[in-house]
N, C-alpha and C positions, 0 to 999 in steps of 0.2 A: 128480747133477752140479751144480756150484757155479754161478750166473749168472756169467760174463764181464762185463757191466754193470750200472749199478745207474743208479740217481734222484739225482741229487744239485743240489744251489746251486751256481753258481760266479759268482767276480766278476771281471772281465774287465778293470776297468780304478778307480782310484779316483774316488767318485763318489757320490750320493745314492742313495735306496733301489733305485731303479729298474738299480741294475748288479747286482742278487741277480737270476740266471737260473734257472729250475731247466732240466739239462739231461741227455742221455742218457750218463754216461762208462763208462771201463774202472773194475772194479772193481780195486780194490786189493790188495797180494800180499804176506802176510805174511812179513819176512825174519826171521834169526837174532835171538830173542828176545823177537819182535814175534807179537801175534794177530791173529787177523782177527775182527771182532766183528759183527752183525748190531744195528743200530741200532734201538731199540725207541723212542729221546727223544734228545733233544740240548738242553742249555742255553743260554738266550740270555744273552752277557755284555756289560757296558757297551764292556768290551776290542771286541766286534765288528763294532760299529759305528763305532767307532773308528778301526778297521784300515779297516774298506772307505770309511772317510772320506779317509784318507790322513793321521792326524795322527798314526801312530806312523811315519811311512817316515821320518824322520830316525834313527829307535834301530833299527825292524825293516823293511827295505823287501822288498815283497812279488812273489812271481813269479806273473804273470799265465798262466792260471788259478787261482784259487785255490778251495778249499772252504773256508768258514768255520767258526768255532766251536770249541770245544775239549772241551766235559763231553760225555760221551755214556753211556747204559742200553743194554745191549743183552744179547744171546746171544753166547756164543763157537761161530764156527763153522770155525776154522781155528786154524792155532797151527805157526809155523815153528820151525826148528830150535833144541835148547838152549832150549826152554821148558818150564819143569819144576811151575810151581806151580799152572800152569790147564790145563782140562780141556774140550774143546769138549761144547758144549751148558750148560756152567753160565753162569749170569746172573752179571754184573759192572757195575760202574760207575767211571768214572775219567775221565784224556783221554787224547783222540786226537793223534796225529802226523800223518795224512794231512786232517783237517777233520773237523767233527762235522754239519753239514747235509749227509748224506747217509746210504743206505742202507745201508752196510757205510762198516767205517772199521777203521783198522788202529791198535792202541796199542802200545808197549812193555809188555812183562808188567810190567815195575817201577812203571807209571801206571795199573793197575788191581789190584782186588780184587773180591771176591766182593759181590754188589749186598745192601743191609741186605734181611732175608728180608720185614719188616714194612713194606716199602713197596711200590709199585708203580713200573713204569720209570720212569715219566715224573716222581714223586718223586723218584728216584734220581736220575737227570741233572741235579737243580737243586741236589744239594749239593757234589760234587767241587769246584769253584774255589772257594764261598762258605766253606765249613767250614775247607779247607785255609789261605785267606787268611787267616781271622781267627784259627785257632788261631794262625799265623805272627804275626801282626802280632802278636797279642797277650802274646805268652810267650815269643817269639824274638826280635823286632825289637822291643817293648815290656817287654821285661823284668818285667811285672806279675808282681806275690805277692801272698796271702792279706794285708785289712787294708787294700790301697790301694783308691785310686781311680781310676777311669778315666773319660773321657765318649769316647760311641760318639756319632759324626755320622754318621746316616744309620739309625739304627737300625732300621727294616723292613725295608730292602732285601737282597738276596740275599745280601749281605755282613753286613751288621750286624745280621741275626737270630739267626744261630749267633752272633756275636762276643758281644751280651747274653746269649745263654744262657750259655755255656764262663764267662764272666767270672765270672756271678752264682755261678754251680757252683762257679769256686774261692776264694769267700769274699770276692770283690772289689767294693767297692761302685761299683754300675752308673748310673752319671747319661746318662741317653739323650735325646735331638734325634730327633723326627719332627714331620710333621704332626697335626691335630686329630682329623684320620680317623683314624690310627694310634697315638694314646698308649694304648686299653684292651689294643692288640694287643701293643705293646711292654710293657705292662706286665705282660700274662701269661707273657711271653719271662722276666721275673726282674729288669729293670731298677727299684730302688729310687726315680728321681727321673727322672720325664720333662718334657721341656723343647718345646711347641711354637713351633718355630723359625716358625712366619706369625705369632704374635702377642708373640713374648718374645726379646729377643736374649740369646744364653748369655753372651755377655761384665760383660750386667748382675748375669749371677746365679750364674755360678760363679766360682771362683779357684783359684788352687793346688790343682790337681788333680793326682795324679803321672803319669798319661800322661793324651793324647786320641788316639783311634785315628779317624781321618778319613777315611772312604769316601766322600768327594764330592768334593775336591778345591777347587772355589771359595770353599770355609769356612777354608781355611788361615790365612789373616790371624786371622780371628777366633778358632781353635783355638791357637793359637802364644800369646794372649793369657790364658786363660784356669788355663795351667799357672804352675806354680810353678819358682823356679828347679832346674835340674838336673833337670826333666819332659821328659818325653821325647814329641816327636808322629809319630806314626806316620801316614804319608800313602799313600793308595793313589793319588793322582793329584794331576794340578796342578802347580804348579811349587815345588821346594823354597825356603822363605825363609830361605837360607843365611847373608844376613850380618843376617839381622833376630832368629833365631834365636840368633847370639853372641852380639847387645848383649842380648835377653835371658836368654843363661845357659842355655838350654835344647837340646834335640837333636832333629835333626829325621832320621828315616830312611824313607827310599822302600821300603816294601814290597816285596817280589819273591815271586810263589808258587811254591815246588814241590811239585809232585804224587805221591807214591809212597806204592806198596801199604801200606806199613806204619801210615803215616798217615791213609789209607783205612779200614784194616781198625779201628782204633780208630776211628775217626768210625763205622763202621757198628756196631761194635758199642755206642757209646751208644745210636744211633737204635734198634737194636735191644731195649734193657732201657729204653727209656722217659725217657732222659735228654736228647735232644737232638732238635727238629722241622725240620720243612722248611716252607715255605711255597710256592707257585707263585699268582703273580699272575694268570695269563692262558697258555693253552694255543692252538697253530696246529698245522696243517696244513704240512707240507713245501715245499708250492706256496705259501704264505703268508708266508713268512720277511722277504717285504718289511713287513706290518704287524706284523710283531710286533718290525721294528725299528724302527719308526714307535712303536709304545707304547713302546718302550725309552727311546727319545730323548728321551721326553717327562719323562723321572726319577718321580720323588716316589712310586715304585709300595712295594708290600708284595710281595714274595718274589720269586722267578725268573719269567721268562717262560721257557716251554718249548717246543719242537717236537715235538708226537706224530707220530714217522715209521711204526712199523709195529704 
């Protein structure tokens, strides 16, 4: 017999770490085309602290309770009507629709796939947003081909680790931005020319590059600077510099990720032949979700922060 509740985070109201509750709820009920997944990890993203900060409730306003989080590893242990491609009991990785800090969570079968065999969960939950974003940004929203150039800001973090990998992989030459701790790391990710951003500013030392793919968001000024004209920057945060971008000639586009199996199933099967890694910075406990958004806030890390739930 299935548990009626589970363990979960909720946040109650916007507000600093201290509104992450961990509390007793109903457990969640797979509808038409939706699973029920038994949470093995869940990903911490910059997005979550965000949300429980209140600084997306202009574009998403939130309904109080909410469960946080969006990647989750887990087991399928349910699967509602008109779900044809999963099978309970098989391991998957993706997101969730119902929140990811919690011990079951329900996805759309279309936002998961089969978890990469060569990792373990708590691996798995820290690539769905990272992998998906930067493929996106990078070949969707950035347009890159074999021969250009691109610079990654942010390059160690949960985002711009896959994005130096995939780049290097398609023939693209990789100019990356991390810290001093981080250049031997990013440099075994594939990036040909690492820049640390505490002692060198990029604007001194690159130019005309044909995109910059900017995972930080407060570096836009100086990412907008660096391109050449008709370069394209790809921003995952921040505010667009919409009329600074015309006078220089350039394009600027807001990243948006979607998540689907199909794009899953290729992402794991690099992971799987050895093409593509994951990193995780720092690992918590369920009841812990407030410092590990404490580390999150603090930026400058190397890979995902994770929640090991079960």
């Amino acid at each position: 017999m299935f548990k009626q509740t589970m363990q979960a985070i909720q946040v109650h109201e916007y507000g600093d770490v201290d509104q992450l509750k961990l509390a007793v709820v109903a457990r969640p009920e797979p509808q038409a085309g939706e699973v029920l997944v038994r949470v093995h990890a869940a990903g911490v993203n910059p997005i979550d602290w965000k949300v429980r900060q209140g600084l997306r409730k202009h574009l998403v306003p939130m309904q109080f309770p909410y469960i946080p989080g969006m990647e989750i590893a887990g087991v399928v242990e349910g699967v509602g009507p008109d779900v044809t491609t999963l099978q309970i009991e098989q391991a998957v990785y993706g997101r969730s629709t119902t929140g990811a800090y919690a011990e079951y969570a329900v996805a759309a079968e279309r936002m998961l796939a089969l978890k990469p065999q060569s990792l373990s969960f708590d691996e798995a939950a820290s690539i769905p947003v990272g992998a998906t974003t930067a493929w996106q940004g990078l070949f969707e929203s950035g347009k890159l081909e074999k021969g250009q150039r691109v610079v990654i800001v942010g390059a160690a973090g949960g985002v711009g680790l896959f994005a130096v990998q995939l780049a290097s992989q398609r023939g693209i030459h990789v100019i990356a931005t991390a810290s001093g701790a981080n250049v031997d790391f990013v440099c075994s990710l594939g990036a040909e020319t690492i820049i640390d951003y505490t002692t060198t500013s990029l604007a001194n030392v690159v130019h005309d590059v044909d995109c910059v793919f900017d995972t930080v968001g407060s570096t836009l000024e100086t990412s907008a600077q660096v391109l050449k004209r008709g370069g394209i920057l790809v921003a995952l945060s921040g505010q667009p510099l919409i009329e600074r971008a015309k006078e220089r000639g350039i394009q600027v586009v807001a990243s948006h990720t979607q998540i689907e199996s199909e794009m899953l199933k290729n992402i794991a099967r690099l992971i799987d032949e050895g093409h593509l890694k994951t990193a995780i910075k720092d690992t918590f406990p369920l009841s812990q979700a407030s410092q590990a958004h404490v580390l999150g806030q603090q930026g400058h890390g190397r890979g995902r922060i994770v929640l090991h739930i079960a």
